[in-house]
C-alpha positions as CSV (number, residue, x, y, z in Angstrom):
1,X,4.5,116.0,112.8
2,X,8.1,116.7,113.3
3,X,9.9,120.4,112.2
4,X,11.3,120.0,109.2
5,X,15.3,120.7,109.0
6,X,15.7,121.0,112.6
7,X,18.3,118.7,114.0
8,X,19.5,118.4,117.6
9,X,23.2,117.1,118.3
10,X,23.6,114.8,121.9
11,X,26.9,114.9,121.5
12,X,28.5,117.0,123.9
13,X,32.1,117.0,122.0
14,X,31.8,119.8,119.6
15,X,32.8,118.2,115.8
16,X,35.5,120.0,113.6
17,X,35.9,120.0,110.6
18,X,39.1,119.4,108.9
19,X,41.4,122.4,107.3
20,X,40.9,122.6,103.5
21,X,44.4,122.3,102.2
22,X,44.3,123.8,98.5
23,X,48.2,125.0,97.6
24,X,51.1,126.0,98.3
25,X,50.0,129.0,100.3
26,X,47.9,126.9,102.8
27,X,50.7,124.2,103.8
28,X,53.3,126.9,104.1
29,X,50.6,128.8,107.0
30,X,50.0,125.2,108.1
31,X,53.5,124.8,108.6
32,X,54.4,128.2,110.2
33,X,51.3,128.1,112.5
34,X,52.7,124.1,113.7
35,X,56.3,125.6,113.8
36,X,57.4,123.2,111.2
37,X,60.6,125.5,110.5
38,X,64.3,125.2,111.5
39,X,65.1,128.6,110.4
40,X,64.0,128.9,107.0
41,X,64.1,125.1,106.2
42,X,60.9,123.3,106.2
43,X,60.1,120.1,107.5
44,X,58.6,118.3,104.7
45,X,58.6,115.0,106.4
46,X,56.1,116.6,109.3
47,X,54.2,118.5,106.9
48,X,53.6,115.2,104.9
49,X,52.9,113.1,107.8
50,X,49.9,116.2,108.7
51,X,48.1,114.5,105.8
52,X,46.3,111.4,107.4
53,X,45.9,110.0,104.0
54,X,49.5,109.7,102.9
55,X,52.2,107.1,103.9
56,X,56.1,108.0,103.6
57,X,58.4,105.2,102.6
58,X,62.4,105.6,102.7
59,X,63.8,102.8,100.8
60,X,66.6,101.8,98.6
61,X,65.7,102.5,95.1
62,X,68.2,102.6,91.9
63,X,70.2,105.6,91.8
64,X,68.3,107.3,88.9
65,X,65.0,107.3,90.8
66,X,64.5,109.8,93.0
67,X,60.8,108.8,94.5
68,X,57.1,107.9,93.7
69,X,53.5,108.8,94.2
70,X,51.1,106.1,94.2
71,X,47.5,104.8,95.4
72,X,47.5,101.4,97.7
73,X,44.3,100.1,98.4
74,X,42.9,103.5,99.1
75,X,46.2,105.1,100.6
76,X,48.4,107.5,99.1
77,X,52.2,106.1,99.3
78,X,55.4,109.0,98.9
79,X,58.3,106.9,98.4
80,X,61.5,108.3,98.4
81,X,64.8,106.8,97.7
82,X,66.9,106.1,101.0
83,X,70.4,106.3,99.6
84,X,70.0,109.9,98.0
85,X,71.3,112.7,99.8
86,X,68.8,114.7,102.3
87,X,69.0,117.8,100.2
88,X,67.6,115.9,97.3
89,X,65.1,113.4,99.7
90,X,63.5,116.6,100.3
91,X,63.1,118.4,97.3
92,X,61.7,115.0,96.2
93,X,59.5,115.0,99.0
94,X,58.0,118.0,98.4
95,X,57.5,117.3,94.1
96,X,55.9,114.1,95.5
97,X,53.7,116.1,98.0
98,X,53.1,118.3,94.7
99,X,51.7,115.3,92.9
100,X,49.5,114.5,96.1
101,X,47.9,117.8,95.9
102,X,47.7,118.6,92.3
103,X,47.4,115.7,90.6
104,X,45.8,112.9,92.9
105,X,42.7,113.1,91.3
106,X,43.9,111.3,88.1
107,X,44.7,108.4,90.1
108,X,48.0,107.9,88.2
109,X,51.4,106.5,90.1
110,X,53.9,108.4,89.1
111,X,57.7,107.3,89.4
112,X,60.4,110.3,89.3
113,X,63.5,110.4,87.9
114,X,66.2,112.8,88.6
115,X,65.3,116.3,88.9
116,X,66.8,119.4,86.8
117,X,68.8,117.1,84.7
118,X,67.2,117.9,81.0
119,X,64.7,120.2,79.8
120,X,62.2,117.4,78.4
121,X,59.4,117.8,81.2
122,X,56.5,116.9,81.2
123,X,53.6,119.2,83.0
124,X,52.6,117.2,85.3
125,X,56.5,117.2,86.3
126,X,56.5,121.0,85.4
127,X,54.0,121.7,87.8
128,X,55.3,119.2,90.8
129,X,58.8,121.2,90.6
130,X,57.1,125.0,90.8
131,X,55.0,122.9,93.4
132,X,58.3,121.5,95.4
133,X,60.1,124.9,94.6
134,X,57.6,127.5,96.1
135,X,57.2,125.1,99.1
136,X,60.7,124.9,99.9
137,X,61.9,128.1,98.9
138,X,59.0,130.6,99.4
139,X,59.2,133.5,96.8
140,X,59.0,136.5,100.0
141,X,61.4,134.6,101.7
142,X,63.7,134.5,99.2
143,X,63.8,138.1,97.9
144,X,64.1,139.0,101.4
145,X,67.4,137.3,102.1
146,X,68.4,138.1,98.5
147,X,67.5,141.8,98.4
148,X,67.5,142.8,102.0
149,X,70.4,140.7,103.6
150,X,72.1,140.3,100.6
151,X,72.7,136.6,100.3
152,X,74.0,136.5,96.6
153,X,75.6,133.0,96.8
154,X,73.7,130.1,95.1
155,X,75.4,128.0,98.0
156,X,74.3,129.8,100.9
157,X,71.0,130.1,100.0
158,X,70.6,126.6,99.2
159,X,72.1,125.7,102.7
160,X,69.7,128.0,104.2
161,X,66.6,126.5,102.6
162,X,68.1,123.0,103.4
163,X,67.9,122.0,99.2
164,X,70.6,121.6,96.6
165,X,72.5,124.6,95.1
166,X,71.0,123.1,91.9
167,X,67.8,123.6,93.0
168,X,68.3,126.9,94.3
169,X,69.7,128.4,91.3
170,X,67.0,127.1,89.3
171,X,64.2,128.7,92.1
172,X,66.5,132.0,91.6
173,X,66.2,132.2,87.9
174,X,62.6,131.5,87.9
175,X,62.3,134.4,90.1
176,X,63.9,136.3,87.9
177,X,67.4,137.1,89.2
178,X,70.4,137.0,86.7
179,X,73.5,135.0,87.6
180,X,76.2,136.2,87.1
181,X,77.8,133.8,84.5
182,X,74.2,134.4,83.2
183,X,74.0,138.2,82.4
């Protein structure tokens, strides 16, 4: 009679298991710890290809979709469209990433339209933007050049953050900063 729940491994490479990657908070310590910076601007395209499970496609789509999230025989596919500019490429990106890790589970493709361009959003697009907007412009890194460096213009944070001024300016008021054609 053997002991019972004693196991013995032979092999001499130790296993390890893979990291848990939850949110937000994980991929941006993911990213720092793998130096997946230039400056403050992420690199959305390594970060993504760090997930074995996804594949990235950059191909010409119709000007008025900006990407897609979708299951291929078992594979997760981020497509994003070629002729956009790289500002937008990765914000999409990253809202595609957003419905890898929040939404994957429903087994839904999703196809994205243009970003910021009406107020009719749906949740699952709510929650891929704050996704893609907290990835991309981190809320600590932001006040800090906001309130210690004093960037102030939309533009140059954008640029710093490698995303469109739209996108920054919507990630500032969200934050709650007033603009000044805002007060």
């Amino acid at each position: 009679m053997g002991l019972k729940g004693q196991r013995t491994n032979n092999n001499s490479s130790k296993y390890q298991e893979p990291e848990l990657i939850t949110g937000v908070e994980d991929i941006l310590k993911m990213a720092s710890d793998k130096g997946l910076y230039s400056g403050n601007s992420l690199n959305i395209e390594e970060v993504i290809k760090a997930f074995p499970d996804i594949e990235l496609r950059d191909e010409p789509m119709q000007s008025n979709y900006s990407g897609y999230f979708r299951n291929e025989n078992g594979k997760w596919i981020i497509g994003v469209n070629k002729l956009h500019h790289i500002n937008r490429k990765r914000y999409t990106l990253a809202h595609e990433l957003g419905h890898y890790i929040l939404h994957k589970d429903k087994n839904v493709d999703i196809v994205d339209t243009t970003f910021f361009r009406n107020n009719e959003t749906d949740s699952i697009e709510y929650l891929a933007n704050e996704f893609a907007a907290k990835l991309l412009m981190p809320e600590d890194t932001v006040r800090y050049l906001v309130d210690n460096k004093g960037v102030k213009n939309i533009g140059e944070l954008a640029e710093k953050f490698g995303v469109s001024a739209s996108a920054m300016k919507y990630r500032i008021i969200s934050l709650g900063y007033k603009l000044k054609n805002n007060a």
